[in-house]
C-alpha positions in Angstrom: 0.0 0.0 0.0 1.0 3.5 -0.9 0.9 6.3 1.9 -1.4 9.5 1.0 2.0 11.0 0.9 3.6 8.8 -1.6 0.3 9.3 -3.8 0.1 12.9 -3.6 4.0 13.3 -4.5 3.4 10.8 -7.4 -0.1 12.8 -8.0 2.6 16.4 -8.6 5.1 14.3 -10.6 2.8 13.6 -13.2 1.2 16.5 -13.1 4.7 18.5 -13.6 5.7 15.6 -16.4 2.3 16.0 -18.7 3.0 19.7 -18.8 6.4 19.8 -19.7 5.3 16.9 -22.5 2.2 18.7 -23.5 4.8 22.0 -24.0 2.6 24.1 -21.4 5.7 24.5 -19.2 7.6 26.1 -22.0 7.3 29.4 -23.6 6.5 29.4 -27.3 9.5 30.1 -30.1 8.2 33.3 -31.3 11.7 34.5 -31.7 12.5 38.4 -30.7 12.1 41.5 -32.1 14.4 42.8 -33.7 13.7 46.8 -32.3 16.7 47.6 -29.8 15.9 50.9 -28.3 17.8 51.9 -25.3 14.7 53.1 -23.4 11.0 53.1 -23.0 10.6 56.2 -24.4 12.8 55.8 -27.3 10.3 52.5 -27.7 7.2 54.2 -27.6 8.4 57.0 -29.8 9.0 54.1 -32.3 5.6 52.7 -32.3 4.2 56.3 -32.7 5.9 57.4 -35.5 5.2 54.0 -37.5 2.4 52.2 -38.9 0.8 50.2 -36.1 1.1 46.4 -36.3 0.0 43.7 -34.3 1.8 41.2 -36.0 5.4 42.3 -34.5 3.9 42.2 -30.7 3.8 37.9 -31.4 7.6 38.1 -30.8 9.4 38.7 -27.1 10.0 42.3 -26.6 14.1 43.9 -26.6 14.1 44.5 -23.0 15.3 41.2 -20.0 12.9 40.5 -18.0 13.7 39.8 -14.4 11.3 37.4 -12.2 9.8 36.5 -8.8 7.7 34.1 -8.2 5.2 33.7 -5.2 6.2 37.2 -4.0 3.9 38.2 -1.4 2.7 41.7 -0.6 1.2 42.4 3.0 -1.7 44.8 2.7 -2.5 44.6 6.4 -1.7 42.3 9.3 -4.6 39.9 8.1 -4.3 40.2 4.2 -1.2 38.6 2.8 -1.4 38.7 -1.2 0.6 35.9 -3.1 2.0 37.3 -6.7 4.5 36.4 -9.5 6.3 39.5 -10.3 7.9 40.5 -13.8 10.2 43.5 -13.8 11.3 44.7 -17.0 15.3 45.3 -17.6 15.3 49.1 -18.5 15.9 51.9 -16.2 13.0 54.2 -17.0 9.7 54.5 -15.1 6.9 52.1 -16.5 3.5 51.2 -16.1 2.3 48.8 -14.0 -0.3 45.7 -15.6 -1.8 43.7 -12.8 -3.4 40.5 -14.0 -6.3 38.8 -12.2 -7.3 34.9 -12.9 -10.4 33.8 -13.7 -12.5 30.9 -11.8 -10.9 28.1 -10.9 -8.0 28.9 -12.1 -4.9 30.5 -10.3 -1.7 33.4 -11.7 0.3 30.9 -13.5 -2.3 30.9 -15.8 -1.3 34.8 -16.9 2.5 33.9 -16.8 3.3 34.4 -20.3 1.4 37.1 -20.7 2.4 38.7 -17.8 6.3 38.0 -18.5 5.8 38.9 -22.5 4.2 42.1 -21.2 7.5 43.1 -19.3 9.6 42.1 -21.9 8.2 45.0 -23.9 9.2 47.5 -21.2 5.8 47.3 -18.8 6.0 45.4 -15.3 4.0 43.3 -14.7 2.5 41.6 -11.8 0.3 38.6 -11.5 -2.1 38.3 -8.5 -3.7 35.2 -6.6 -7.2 35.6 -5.0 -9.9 33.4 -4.3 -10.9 31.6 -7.4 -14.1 30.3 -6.9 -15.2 33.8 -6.4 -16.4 36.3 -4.2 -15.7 38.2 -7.0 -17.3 41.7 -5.7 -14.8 41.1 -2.8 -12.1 40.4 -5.6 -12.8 43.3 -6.9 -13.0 45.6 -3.8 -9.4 44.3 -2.6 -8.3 44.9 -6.2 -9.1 48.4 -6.1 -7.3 48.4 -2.0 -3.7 46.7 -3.6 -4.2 49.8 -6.5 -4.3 52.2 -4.1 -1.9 50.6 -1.7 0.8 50.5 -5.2 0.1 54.3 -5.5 1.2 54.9 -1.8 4.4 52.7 -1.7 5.3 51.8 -5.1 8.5 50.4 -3.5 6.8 47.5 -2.5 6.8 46.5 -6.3 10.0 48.6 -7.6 10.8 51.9 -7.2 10.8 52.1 -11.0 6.5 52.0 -11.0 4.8 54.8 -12.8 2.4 55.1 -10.4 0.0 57.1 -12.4 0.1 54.6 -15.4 -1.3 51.0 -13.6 -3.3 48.9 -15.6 -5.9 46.5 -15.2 -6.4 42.9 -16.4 -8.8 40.5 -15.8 -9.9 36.9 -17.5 -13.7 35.2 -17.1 -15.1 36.1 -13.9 -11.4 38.1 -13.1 -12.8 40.6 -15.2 -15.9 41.3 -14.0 -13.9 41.8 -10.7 -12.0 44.5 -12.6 -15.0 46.3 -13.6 -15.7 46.2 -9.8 -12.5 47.6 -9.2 -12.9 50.2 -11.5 -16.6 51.4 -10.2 -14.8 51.3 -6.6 -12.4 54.1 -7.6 -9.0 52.4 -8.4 -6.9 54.8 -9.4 -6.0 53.3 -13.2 -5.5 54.9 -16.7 -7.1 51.8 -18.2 -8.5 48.3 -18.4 -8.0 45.0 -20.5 -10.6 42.5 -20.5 -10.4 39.0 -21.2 -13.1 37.1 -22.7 -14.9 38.4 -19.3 -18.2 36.9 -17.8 -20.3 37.8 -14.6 -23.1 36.6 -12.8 -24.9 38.0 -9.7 -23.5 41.1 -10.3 -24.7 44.7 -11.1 -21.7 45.2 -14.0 -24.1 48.2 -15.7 -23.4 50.2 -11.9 -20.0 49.3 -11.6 -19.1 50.7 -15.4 -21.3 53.7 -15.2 -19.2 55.1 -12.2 -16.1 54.9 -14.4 -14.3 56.7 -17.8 -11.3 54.6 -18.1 -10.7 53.5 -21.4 -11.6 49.9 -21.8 -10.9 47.0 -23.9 -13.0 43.7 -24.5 -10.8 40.9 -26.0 -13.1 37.9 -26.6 -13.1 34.7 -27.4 -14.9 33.4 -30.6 -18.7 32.8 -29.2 -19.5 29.9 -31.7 -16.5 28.0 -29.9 -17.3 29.2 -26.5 -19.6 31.5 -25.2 -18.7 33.8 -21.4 -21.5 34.1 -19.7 -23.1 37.5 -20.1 -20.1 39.2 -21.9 -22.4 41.1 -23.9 -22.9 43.4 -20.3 -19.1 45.0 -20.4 -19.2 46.8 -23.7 -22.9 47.4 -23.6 -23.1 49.4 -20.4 -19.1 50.7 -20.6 -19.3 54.7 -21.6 -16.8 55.8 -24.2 -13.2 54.7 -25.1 -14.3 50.9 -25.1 -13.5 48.6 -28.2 -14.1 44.7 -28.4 -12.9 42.6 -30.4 -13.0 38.6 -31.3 -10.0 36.4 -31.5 -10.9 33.5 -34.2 -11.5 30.0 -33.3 -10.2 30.9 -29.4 -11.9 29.0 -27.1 -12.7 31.1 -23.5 -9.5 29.2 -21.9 -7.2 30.7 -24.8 -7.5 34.2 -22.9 -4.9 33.0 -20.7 -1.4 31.5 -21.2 -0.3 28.7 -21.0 -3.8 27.6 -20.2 -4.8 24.7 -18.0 -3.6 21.0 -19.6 -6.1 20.0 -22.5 -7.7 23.1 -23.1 -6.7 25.6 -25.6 -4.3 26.8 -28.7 -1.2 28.3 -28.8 -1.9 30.6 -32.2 -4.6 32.0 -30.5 -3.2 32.6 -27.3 -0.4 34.5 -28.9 -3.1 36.6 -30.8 -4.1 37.3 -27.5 -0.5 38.2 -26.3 -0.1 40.3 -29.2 -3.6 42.2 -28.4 -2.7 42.9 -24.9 0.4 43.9 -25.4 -0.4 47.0 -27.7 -3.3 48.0 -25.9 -0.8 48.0 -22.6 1.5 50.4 -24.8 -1.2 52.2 -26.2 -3.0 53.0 -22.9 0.6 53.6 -21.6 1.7 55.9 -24.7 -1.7 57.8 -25.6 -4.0 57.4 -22.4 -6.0 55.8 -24.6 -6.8 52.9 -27.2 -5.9 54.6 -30.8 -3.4 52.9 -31.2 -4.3 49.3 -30.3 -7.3 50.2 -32.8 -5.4 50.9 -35.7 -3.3 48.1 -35.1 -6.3 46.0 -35.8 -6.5 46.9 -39.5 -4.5 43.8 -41.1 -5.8 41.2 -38.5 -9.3 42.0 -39.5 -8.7 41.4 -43.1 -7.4 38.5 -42.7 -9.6 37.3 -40.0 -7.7 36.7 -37.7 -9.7 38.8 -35.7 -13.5 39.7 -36.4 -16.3 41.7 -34.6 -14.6 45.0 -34.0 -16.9 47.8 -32.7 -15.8 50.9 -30.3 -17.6 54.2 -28.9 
C-alpha cells in the first residue's frame, strides 16, 4: 500500500511531467524582435511614429525580464497577497499591468502574458485571490492593492509609474475588474479578457467609471462567457471589443490549464494585450491598439470590432 503521501507526490510528478510533455511548461519560439531601443521612451516613440502592427507584438519584446515568483505583498496584518512579479530590464519609469485569474483557475495561468508584457518594457505583476469567487470582494481588494501601489510603489520597484497602472482580468477576473474600476482604483485603463459575470450589477460598476476599456473575446461559436455582452454594452466611451478566431474562453490566458486551448490564439491574445498595454501607456487611450487591428481584421484573424 501507498501512503497519502507517496500518492500525492506521485499525483505532482505527473502532473509537472504532462506539462512539460504537453509543452505548457515552456514558452513558445516566437523569436524576438528585432527593435533595440535603449529606453522606454525611445520605444514608444518608435511605435508612434510608425504604422501600427499587431503582427510584431507575437515576438518577445528587446528589453530582459527579471522574475519573482510567489512574491507576497502584505496589505494589512490579516491580508497577505501571493504574486509572481515581472520587472522589466530598463531603467526608465513604467506602467504597471496587474493580471487577475479567472474561476478556478490561479496566476500561473497569466505567466506568459504577464512575463511577454515586461519584456516589452511594462512590469508586470500577476495576483492570486480566491478563485471560486467572491468576486465583488475580488474586486474591492483589487481596487485596495491599487491604491496601496500608488502609496508605496517600492513594494513592487521603485521604478512603477504610479500614475500609469493597468488592469487585467480573464472570465469572472474581469468582472472583478469592472468592480474595481466602479470602486475608484486609481487606473488609466482596463484589458478585458473574454470576461463573464453573474450575480453582479456590472451596468453600476461601469457607469461610475471613464477609463478607457478593452474587450478581447473569445470566438462565441467556440465558447460563449457568460453575459459578456454586459461590459461593452453598459461601458461609456473609449471601449472597443474585439473577437480572436477559433479561441476558445480558456485561450485568454497562457499557458492555459492542460487539455484546453491553442497556442496561435493565445499569442493573438498576447499580441492584443500587449499594444493596448503600450497604447494606454503611450496615448492614455486605445488609438493605437485600434489601428493596429487593421491587417488582423482582413485576414480574419480577428473579427467583430466595434468601439464608442
Amino acid at each position: 500500500m501507498f501512503s497519502s503521501d507517496s500518492i500525492r507526490a506521485l499525483t505532482c510528478f505527473l502532473a509537472v511531467l504532462l506539462l512539460t510533455l504537453g509543452g505548457c511548461a515552456r514558452p513558445p519560439d516566437t523569436g524576438k524582435t528585432l527593435l533595440t531601443p535603449k529606453t522606454l521612451d525611445e520605444l514608444q516613440g518608435y511605435f508612434l511614429s510608425h504604422k501600427p502592427d499587431l503582427e510584431q507584438f507575437r515576438a518577445s519584446g528587446p528589453f530582459s525580464v527579471s522574475s519573482q515568483e510567489n512574491y507576497e505583498i502584505r496589505l494589512s496584518n490579516s491580508e497577505v497577497l501571493r504574486t509572481d512579479l515581472y520587472l522589466s530590464g530598463h531603467a526608465d519609469k513604467a506602467p504597471l499591468a496587474i493580471f487577475l485569474h479567472g474561476y478556478d483557475s490561479n496566476k500561473d495561468n497569466h505567466t506568459y502574458q504577464a512575463m511577454h508584457l515586461a519584456s516589452w518594457g511594462i512590469h508586470s505583476l500577476s495576483v492570486q485571490l480566491p478563485n471560486t469567487g467572491p468576486w465583488l470582494a475580488n474586486g474591492r481588494t483589487l481596487a485596495k492593492f491599487v491604491r496601496f501601489v500608488q502609496r508605496w510603489p517600492e513594494i513592487i520597484d521603485s521604478r512603477v509609474d504610479i500614475a500609469k497602472i493597468i488592469l487585467v482580468g480573464h472570465s469572472f477576473g474581469g468582472a472583478s475588474v469592472t468592480v474595481a474600476l466602479g470602486e475608484g482604483a486609481p487606473v488609466i485603463g482596463a484589458i478585458l479578457l473574454d470576461p463573464a459575470v453573474v450575480g453582479i450589477d456590472v451596468a453600476r460598476y461601469l457607469k461610475q467609471s471613464a477609463v478607457p476599456m478593452m474587450v478581447l473575446g473569445a470566438d462565441e461559436r467556440v465558447s460563449m462567457a457568460r453575459n459578456r455582452e454586459n461590459f461593452y454594452r453598459h461601458a461609456k466611451g473609449g471601449v472597443f471589443e474585439v473577437s480572436v478566431k477559433d479561441a476558445a474562453h480558456e485561450d485568454g490566458q497562457f499557458p492555459a490549464p492542460l487539455g484546453y486551448g491553442n497556442e496561435a490564439q493565445q499569442l493573438t491574445f498576447v499580441s492584443a494585450i500587449t499594444a493596448a498595454a503600450i497604447s494606454l501607456s503611450a496615448l492614455g487611450n486605445y488609438d493605437f491598439a485600434w489601428a493596429s487591428l487593421k491587417e488582423p481584421l482582413e485576414k480574419g484573424t480577428l473579427f467583430n470590432a466595434k468601439k464608442k
